[in-house]
C-alpha positions in Angstrom: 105.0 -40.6 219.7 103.1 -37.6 218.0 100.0 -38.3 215.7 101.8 -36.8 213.3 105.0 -39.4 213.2 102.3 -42.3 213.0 100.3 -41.0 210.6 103.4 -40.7 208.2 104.8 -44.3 209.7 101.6 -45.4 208.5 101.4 -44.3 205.4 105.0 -45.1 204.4 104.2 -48.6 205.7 101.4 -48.6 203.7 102.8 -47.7 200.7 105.9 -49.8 201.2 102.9 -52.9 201.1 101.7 -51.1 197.8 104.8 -51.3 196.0 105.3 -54.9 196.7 101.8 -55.4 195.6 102.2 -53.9 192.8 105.5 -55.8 191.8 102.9 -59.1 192.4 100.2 -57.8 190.2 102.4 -56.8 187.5 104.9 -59.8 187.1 101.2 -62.3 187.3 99.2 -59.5 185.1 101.6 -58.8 182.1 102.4 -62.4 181.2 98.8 -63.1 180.9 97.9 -59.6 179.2 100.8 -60.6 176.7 99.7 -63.7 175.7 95.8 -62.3 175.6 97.0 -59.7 173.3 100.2 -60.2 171.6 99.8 -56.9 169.5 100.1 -55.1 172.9 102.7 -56.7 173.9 104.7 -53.2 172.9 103.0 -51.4 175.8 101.7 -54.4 178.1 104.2 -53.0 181.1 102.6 -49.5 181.0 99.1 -50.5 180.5 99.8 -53.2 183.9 101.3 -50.7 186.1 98.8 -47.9 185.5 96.1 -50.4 186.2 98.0 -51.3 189.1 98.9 -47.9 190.6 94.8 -46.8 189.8 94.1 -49.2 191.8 96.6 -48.9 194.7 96.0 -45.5 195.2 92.2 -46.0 195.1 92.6 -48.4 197.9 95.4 -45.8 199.6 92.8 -43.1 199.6 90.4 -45.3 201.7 92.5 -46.3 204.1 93.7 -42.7 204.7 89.9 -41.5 204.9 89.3 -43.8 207.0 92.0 -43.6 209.3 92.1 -39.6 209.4 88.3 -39.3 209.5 86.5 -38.0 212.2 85.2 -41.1 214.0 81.9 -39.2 216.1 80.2 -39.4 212.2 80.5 -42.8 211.8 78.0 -44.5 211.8 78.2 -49.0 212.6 
């Protein structure tokens, strides 16, 4: 198998884990956020799944950088 199919096997995997993550975070977050601040409550599902995508793609991004980096600089 090329690198190439891997690395997009791997990064649809891994964003396949994201989304179900995401689903997770939100259905736990929002309930809470809405009962925190009912006058949000209007935008709660927005302001959840922007937090929740930052933060997946933030976590994304390393994994790729790490994966795809060259590994003679790294340093243990």
């Amino acid at each position: 198998m090329s690198s190439r199919i891997k690395t997009f096997g791997i990064i649809a995997l891994l964003g396949f884990i994201a989304g179900i993550i995401a689903q997770l975070v939100i259905n736990y977050f929002i309930p809470w956020l809405v009962e925190s601040l009912p006058a949000l409550s209007n935008i709660t599902q927005y302001i959840g799944a922007g937090i929740a995508g930052a933060i997946i793609a933030i976590i994304l991004i390393i994994i790729w950088a790490y994966l795809t980096g060259n590994k003679n600089n790294r340093h243990y």
